[in-house]
Residue, then its C-alpha position, 0 to 999 in steps of 0.5 A: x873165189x867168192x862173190x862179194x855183192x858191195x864190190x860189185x855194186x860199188x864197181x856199178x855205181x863207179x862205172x855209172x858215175x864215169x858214164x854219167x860225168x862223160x856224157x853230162x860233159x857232152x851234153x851239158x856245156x857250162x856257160x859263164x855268168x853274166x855280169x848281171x848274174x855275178x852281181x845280184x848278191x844270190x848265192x846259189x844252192x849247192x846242187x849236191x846238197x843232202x844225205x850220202x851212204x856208201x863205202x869206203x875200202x883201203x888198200x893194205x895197211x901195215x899190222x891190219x891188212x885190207x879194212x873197208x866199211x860205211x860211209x855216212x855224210x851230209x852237204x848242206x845247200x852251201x856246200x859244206x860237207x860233214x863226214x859221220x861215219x867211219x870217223x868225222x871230217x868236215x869240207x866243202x863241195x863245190x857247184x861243180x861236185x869236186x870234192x876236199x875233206x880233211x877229218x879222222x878215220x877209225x881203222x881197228x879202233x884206232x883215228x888217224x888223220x885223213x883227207x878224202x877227195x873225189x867228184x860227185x856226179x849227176x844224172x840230170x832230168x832231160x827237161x827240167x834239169x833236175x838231179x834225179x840221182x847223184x853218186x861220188x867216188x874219189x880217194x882217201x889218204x892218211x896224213x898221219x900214224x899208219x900210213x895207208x890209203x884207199x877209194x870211197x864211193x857214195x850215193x845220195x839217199x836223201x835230198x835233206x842234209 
């Protein structure tokens, strides 16, 4: 049996990122707006702005069998969300870190039609409230051709989209 070191990360980075979820839902309650917040016109800054790598694999697609490879994507500060590798895709994150995006997937050289959805994560500074690292994983599907689908799992490198 080999050892695959990107599955090992990726489980990793996936562990971490339930851990984190669980205790950012412990330790910090969302509260509701208050009427003068919901008023003012601002519009906040999506928290999960900048630049993501990671991964992708799939479960067996038909004629191919298992296929995984890089995933390269930005956010900007208003949430919205541009897919560059494996394929394009575009979609939004919301202030909470769920996830939608529609786009194409290049499988052996061929694009189908996908849609990607999941959660990102953060770990937060203890005083400041500063994300300090940020990871997502979630699903993909094909919407059309081959019929496959498969996980996803990413890690902010870069606080600029």
């Amino acid at each position: 049996m080999r050892f695959d070191l990107r599955k090992a990360v990726f489980s990793a980075m996936a562990l971490g990122a339930v851990l984190i979820c669980t205790i950012g839902d412990i330790a910090a309650p969302s509260r509701a707006l208050a009427d003068d917040e919901a008023d003012s016109g601002f519009t906040a800054v999506n928290p999960f702005h900048g630049t993501y790598t990671g991964g992708y694999w799939s479960n067996n697609i038909p004629g191919v069998g298992p296929y995984g490879g890089d995933v390269k994507a930005t956010i900007t500060t208003a949430g919205k969300v541009s897919i560059t590798l494996p394929g394009a895709g575009t979609g939004t994150v919301s202030t909470s870190g769920v996830y939608s995006v529609t786009g194409k997937l290049k499988v052996k050289n061929v694009l189908v039609n996908v849609t990607y959805t999941g959660k990102l994560v953060a770990t937060k500074h203890p005083t400041t409230g500063a994300y300090l690292a940020v990871v997502g994983s979630g699903t993909w599907k094909t919407t059309s051709g081959v019929s496959s689908s498969g996980k996803w799992l990413v890690q902010r490198t870069s606080t600029t989209p």
